[in-house]
C-alpha positions as CSV (number, residue, x, y, z in Angstrom):
1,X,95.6,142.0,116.0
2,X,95.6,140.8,112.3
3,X,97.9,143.7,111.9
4,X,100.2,141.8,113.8
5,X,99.2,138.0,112.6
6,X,100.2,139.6,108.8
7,X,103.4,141.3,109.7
8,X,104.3,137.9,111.9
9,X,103.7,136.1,108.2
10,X,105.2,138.4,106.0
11,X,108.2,138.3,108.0
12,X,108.3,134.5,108.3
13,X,107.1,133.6,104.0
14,X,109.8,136.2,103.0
15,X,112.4,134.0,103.8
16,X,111.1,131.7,101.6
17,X,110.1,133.6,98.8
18,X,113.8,134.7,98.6
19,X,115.6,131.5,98.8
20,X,116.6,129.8,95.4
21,X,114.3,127.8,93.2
22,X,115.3,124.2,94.4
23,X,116.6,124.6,97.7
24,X,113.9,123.8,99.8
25,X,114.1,120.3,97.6
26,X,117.5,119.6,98.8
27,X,116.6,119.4,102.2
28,X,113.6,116.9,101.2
29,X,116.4,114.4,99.1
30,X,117.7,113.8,102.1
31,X,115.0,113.3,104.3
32,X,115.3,108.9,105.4
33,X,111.5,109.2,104.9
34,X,112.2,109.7,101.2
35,X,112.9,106.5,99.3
36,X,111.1,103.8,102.5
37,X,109.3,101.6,100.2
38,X,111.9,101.2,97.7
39,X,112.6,97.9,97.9
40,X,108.9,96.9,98.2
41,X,108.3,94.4,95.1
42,X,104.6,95.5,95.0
43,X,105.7,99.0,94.8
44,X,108.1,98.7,91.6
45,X,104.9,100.0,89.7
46,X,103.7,102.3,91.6
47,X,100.5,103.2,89.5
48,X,99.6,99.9,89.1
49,X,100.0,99.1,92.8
50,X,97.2,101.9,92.9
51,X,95.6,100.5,90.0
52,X,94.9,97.0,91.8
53,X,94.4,98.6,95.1
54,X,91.5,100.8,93.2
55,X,89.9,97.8,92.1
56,X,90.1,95.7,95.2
57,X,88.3,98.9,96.9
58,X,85.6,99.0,93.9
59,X,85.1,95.0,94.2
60,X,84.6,94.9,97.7
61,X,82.2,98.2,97.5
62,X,80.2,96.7,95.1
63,X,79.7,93.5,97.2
64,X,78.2,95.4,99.9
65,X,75.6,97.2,98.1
């Protein structure tokens, strides 16, 4: 049985392992899930948006405790 559940993977990873470098990215460029927030205003800086969403989390944790 894991004979079988390794050949069944082999067979199905070797595909990938053969195909360019960069191919499987083309696919995700044009995925419509790819680009959804861009024209969010609180998302032009994305680390920042992080950054403030961070310290909203921290604020509100330390208000509980």
């Amino acid at each position: 049985m894991v004979y079988d559940l390794v050949e069944v993977l082999s067979k199905r990873y070797a595909a990938r392992a053969k195909a360019k470098p960069g191919s499987q990215m083309k696919g995700l460029r044009t995925d419509p899930f790819i680009g959804l927030w861009r024209d969010r205003e609180d998302m032009a800086d994305p680390a920042g948006f992080v950054r403030n969403m961070r310290r909203m989390e921290w604020q509100r944790g330390a208000k509980k405790a």
